[in-house]
N, C-alpha and C positions, 0 to 999 in steps of 0.2 A: 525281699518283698513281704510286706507286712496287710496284711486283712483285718479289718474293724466289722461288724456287722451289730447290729443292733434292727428290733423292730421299732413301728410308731403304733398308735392307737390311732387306727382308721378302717372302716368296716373291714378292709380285707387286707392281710397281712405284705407289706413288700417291705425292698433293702436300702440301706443305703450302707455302701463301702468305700471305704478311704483307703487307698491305696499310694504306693511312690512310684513313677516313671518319670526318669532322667531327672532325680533327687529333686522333684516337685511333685509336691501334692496331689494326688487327683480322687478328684470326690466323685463318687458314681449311685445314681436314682433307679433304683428296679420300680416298676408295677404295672399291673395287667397292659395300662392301656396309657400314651403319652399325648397330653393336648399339647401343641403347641399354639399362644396367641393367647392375649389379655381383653377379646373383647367380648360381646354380651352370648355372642356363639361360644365361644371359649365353655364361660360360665353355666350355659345351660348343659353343652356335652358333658363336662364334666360333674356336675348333678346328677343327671342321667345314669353315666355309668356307676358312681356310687349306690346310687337308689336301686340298680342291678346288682348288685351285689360283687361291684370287682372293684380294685383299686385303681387308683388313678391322681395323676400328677400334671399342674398345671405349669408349664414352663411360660413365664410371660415375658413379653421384652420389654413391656411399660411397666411403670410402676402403679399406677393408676389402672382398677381393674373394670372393664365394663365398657371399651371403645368410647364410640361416638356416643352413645345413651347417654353414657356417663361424663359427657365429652364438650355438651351444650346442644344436643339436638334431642331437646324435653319436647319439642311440639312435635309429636312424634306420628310419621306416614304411616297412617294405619291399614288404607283401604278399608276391605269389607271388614269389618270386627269379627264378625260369625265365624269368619276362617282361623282365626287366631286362638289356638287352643295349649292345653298342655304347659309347660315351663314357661312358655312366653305368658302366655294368660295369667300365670301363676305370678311373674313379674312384675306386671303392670296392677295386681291384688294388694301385691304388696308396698307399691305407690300409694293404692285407696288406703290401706291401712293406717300409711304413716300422715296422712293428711286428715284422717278423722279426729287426733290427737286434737284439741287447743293449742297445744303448745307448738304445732306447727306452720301455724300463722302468726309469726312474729312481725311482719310486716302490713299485714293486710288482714282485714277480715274475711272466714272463709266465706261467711254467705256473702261478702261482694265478689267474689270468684265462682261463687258457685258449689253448691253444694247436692246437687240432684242431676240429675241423666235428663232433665225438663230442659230441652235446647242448651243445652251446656256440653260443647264436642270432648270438652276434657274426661267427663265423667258417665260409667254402667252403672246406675246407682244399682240395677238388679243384678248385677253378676260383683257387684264391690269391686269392680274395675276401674281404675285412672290411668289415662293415657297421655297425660301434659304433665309436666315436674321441672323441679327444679333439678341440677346438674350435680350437687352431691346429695341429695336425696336417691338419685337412682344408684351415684355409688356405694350407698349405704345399703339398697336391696341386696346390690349383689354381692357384695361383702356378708350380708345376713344369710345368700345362697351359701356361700360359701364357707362359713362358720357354721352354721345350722350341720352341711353334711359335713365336718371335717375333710374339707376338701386341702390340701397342701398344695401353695403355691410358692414357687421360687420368680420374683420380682426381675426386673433391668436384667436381665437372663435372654441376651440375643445369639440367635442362631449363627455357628459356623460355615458360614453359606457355600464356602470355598471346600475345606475339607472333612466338615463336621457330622455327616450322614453317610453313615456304614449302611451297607444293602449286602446280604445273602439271597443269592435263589430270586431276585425279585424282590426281598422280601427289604425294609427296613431293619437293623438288628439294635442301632442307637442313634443319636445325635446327640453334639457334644455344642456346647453355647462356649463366645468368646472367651469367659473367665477360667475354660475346663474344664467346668463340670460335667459328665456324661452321664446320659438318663437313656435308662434302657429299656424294652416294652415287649409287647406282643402283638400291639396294634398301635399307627401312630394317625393324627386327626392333625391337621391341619386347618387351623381357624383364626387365619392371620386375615389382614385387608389386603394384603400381600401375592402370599401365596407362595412366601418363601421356602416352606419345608418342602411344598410340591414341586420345586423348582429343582431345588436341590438336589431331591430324591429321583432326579431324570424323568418326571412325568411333563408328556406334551401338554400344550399351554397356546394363548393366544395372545396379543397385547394390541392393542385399537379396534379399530373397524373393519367388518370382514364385508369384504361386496355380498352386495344383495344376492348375487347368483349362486354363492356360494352355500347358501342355505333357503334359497328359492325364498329370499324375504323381500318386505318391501320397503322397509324402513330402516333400514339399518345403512351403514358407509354416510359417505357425503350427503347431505341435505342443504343444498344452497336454495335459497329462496324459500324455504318452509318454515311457518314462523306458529308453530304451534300456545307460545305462551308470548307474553311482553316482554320477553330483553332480547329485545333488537331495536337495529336504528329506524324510527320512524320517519324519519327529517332527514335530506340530503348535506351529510355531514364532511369538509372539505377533509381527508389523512393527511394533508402535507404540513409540516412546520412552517412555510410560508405557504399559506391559502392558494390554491390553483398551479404551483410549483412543484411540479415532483419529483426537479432537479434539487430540490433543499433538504430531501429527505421524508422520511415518514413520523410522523407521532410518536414517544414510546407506544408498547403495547400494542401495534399491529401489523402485523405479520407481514414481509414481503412476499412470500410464498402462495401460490396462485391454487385454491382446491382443485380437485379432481373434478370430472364431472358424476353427477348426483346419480347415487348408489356404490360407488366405486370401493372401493377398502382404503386404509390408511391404516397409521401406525398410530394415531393419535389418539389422545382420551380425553373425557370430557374432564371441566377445570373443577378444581379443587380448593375451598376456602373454610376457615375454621366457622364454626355456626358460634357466636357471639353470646353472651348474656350479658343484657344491659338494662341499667333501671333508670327510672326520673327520680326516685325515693333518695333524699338530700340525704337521709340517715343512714343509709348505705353505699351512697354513690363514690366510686372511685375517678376522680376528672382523667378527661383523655389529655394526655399531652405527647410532646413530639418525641416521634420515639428515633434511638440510635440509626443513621444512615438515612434519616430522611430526604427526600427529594423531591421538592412540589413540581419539579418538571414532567413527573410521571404520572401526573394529573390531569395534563392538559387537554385530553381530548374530553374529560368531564364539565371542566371550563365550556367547550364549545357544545357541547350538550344543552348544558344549564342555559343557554342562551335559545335555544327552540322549546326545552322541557325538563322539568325536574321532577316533578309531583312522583313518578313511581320510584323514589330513592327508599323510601318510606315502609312498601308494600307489603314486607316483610319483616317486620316487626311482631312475629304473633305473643300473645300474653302467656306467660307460663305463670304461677303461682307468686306471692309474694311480692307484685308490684316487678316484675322480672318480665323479661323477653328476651325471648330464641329468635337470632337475627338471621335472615338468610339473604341469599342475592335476590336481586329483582332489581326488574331492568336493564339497559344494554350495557352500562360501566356500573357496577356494581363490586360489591365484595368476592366475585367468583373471579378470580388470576388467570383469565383466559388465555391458554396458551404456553403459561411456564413451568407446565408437569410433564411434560410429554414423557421425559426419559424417566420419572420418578420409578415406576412399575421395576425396572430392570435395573437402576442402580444403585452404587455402591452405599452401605449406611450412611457415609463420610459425604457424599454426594446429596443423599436425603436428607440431611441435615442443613443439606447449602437452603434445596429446596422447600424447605419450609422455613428457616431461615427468612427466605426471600419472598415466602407466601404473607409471613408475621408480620415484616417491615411495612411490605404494599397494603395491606387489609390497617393496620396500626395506623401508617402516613395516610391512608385513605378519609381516615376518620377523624384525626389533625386538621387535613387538609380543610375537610367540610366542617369545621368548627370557627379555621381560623384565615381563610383566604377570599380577600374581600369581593375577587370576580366571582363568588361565589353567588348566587342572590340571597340580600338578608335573611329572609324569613325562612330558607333554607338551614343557614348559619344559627339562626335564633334558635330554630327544633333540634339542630344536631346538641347544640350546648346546653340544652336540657336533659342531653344522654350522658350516661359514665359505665365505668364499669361495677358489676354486683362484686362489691368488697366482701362478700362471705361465700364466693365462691372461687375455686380454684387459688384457694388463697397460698399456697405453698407455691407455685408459679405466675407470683404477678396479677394475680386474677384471668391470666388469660388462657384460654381451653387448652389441654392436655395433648388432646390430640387434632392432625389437620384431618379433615373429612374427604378419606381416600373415597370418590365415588367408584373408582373402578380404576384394576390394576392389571395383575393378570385372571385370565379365564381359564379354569381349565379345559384340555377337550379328552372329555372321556368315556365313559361307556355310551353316553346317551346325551347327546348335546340338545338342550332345553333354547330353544329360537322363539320368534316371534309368532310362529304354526300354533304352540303349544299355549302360549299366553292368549293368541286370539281365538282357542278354543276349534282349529280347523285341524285340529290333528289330537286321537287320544292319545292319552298318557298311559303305559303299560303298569308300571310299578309306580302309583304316586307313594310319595312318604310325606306329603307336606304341602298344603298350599300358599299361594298369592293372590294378589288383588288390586294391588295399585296399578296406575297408569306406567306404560313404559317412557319412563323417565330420562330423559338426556339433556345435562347442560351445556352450554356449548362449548364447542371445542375449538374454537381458532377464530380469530376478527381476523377480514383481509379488506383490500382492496376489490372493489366490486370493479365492471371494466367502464363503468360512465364513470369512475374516480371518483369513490363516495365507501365512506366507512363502513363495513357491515360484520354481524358474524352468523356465524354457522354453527349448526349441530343440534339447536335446542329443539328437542321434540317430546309430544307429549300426546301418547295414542292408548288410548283405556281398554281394557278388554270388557266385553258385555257382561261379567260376571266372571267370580272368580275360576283360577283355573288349577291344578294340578303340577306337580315338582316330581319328576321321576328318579327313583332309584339312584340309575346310573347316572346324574347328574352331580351325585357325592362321590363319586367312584373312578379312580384312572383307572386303563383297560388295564385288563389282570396283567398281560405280559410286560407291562413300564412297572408297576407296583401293586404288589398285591395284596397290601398290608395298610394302605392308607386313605383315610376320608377327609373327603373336603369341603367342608360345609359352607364355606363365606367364597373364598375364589371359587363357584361352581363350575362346573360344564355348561355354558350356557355363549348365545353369542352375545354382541354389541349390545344392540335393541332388546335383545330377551334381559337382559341384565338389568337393564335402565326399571324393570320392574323387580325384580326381584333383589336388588340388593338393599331392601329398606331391613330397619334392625327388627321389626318381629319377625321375620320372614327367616334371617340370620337366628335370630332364638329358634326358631320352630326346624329349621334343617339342625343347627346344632343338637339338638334334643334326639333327632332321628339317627343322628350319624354316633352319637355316643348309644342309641339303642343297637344298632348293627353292631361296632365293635363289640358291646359286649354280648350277643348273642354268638356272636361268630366263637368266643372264647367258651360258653358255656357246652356249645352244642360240639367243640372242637372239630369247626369248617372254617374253610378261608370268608373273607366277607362276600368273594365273588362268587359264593359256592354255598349260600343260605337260601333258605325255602322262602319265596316271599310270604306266603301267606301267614309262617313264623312272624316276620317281623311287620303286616302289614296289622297283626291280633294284637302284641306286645303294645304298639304305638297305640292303637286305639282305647286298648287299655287303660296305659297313662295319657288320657284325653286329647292327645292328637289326631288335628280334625283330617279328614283325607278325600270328603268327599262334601258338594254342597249343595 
């Protein structure tokens, strides 16, 4: 058995060693602290613990680094601004920077985008804050994060979910990714959409909806008949394949399975669909055409839509820079795949694959469809084929976004479970390290059959807190006896309905930034993380401008 060791030039010294077991190769990663996950959480922990002064290695499973930000969701859910401090802030700085250039409006001019904080949602012209971008512009901040701190990241590096998370004592000792690589640590972060390394590592977890009772909430579990935003069915819409027959079957896309009654829990999660960037701009436009496995059969209950109402197809089109737009669902058949993620959370890579697979084709033929299917009404068909996709983004994949927009996967449940108590401000928060702000957020989660035999769906809610609220501690933290070496910054502690706020990406920058602050105090001060002084790291965060109180 043969040892390599060598140092890198990164603020704080680690290893890497190549070793032989069973006459193959194996490469192994020492440094203080292990992120695992490629999204914008990822990037700010790791920042963080550089800027502390310990080493740190970003293991990611995308190759594309910066999640959804970087992903096509530039119109970005801010809530209050004021709360958004720290790394995050520093992010969305570094958007104003690169649009102040000339040479960043190749498309459009900035003063017809807007160039001042004067009624333009995009722009702090006083803090040099931009909050709307285009899709590789944000990848380029955070790649800037990440070359500025010499931060080392290892790409398509997916976790051995089966056997690849060694634990001592409780504690983490490595994780080893498909290819064999093993990176080994002192403290490991988990900052996946996922929440796979927390999985792994035997910390409890939640996946759908938990009864209202179970957290004395009121909004959480089933919500039949609650129609907090526009996508639901207005108009009494017939589900059968032949109209008033329910012996001929149901529509694709709705569910024979009958809800629970309202509040109850479920296993289910709200749907999932890539957030689109698309332009009218002829000089960049990439035309939609029919993609592999199409099937306009799984259209048809749009068909009978379009026939009572089309207008909110549309609604979601917000403008991001350069003649571009960040497309989102809206309305009751939209781009959201209601219903075909349920198991996504819990299975296999090979399985996740199918499922976005089968998200790309429907969202793809969806937009086919409404170009080229004459039950469609014209002047619907006229505006879609005015759309294509922005040919200078995501150009290494077809133009089309990198990653699907996991709203919600697993939860963790851990020291301190963050409910709808603490977002609607009826309950204090002990240890805040971080706030939010937006509405609790939920799309919906399953179309069924109503019992008068009429299409509907469920889940969408949309319930705002009076002002922002507070993120504790223990919400990054499994209970010290499951693991007590690991943060979770993106699958938090939190439930259903507390989620639906909290999982917007500055919120995810701002806990990531807090939870690479913990590990690396816990190393400096040599205590476990469950076992730091708060008021240590409630000074440290404030410090580096995270805001904690409003």
């Amino acid at each position: 058995m043969r040892y390599r060791l060598f140092s890198l030039l990164l603020p704080v010294f680690f290893l890497s060693a190549i070793q032989c077991r069973n006459n193959k190769t194996v490469e192994t990663f020492k440094a203080d602290i292990i992120v695992y996950g490629g999204t914008s959480s990822a990037v700010t922990t790791a920042v963080q613990i550089v800027r502390m002064g310990r080493s740190v290695i970003i293991v990611s499973p995308d190759k594309h680094i910066g999640g959804l930000s970087s992903s096509g969701l530039g119109f970005t859910d801010t809530g209050n601004k004021e709360v958004i401090g720290g790394l995050a802030r520093e992010f969305y700085q570094l958007i104003f920077q690169h649009y102040e250039k000339p040479e960043s409006w190749n498309w459009q001019k900035q003063s017809d985008y807007g160039n001042t904080g004067q009624g333009n949602p995009a722009i702090d012209g006083e803090k040099r804050t931009q909050w709307i971008f285009e899709p590789h512009v944000a990848e380029e901040a955070f790649e800037k994060m990440i070359a500025n701190n010499k931060i080392r990241v290892f790409r398509d590096e997916l976790l051995n979910r089966e056997t690849g998370v060694k634990k001592k004592n409780n504690s983490i000792t490595s994780i080893e990714t498909l290819s064999g690589k093993i990176f080994k640590g002192k403290i490991f972060i988990d900052a996946t959409y996922e929440g796979d390394l927390m999985a792994a590592a035997g910390v409890k977890y939640n996946v759908g909806r938990e009864s209202n009772s179970v957290y004395n909430e009121n909004w959480n579990g089933v919500q039949k008949g609650v129609f907090h935003h526009g996508h639901w069915f207005k108009d009494n819409i017939d589900p059968y394949k032949i109209p008033g027959d329910p012996s001929s079957g149901l529509l694709p896309r709705i569910s024979s399975d009958i809800p629970g009654e309202n509040g109850t829990g479920d296993n289910k999660i709200q749907a999932y669909c890539f957030r689109l960037c698309l332009t009218q701009n002829p000089e960049n436009k990439v035309l939609i055409t029919k993609p592999e496995g199409y099937d306009s059969t799984q259209y048809e209950l749009l068909v009978r839509l379009s026939e009572t109402r089309w207008n909110e197809f549309f609604g979601k089109y917000d403008p991001i820079p350069n003649l571009k737009t960040d497309v989102n669902n809206h309305g009751p058949f939209s781009y959201d795949n209601i219903g075909m993620n349920w198991d996504y959370p819990e299975a296999s890579y090979e399985r996740r694959k199918e499922i976005i697979k089968e998200h790309e084709t429907y969202q793809k033929g969806l937009l086919f469809f409404m170009t080229t299917d004459n039950r469609i009404p014209s002047e619907v068909r006229e505006t879609m084929n005015k759309w294509g996709y922005a040919k200078d983004e995501f150009i290494d994949n077809g133009n089309w976004p990198y990653n699907i927009y996991v709203r919600e996967a697993r939860r963790m449940i851990g020291e301190y479970v963050m409910t709808e108590n603490d977002v609607l401000g009826k309950r204090d928060v002990p240890r805040p390290v971080g706030m939010g702000s937006y509405t609790m957020d939920s799309h919906n989660v399953q179309r069924y059959v109503t019992p008068e035999g009429f299409v509907q769906n469920e889940g969408d809610l949309g319930v705002g807190p009076d002002k922002p609220y507070q993120i504790d501690l223990g919400a990054l933290m499994p209970r010290k006896n499951e693991c007590n070496n690991l943060l979770v910054p993106v699958c938090v502690s939190s439930s259903h309905i507390a989620f639906g706020s909290i999982r917007m990406e500055p919120v995810f920058m701002i806990l990531g930034q807090s939870a690479g602050t913990v590990a690396s105090l816990a190393i400096v001060k040599r205590k476990g993380i469950h076992d730091l002084d708060y008021k240590e790291i409630k000074d440290k965060l404030q410090e580096n401008g995270q805001i904690l109180k409003y």
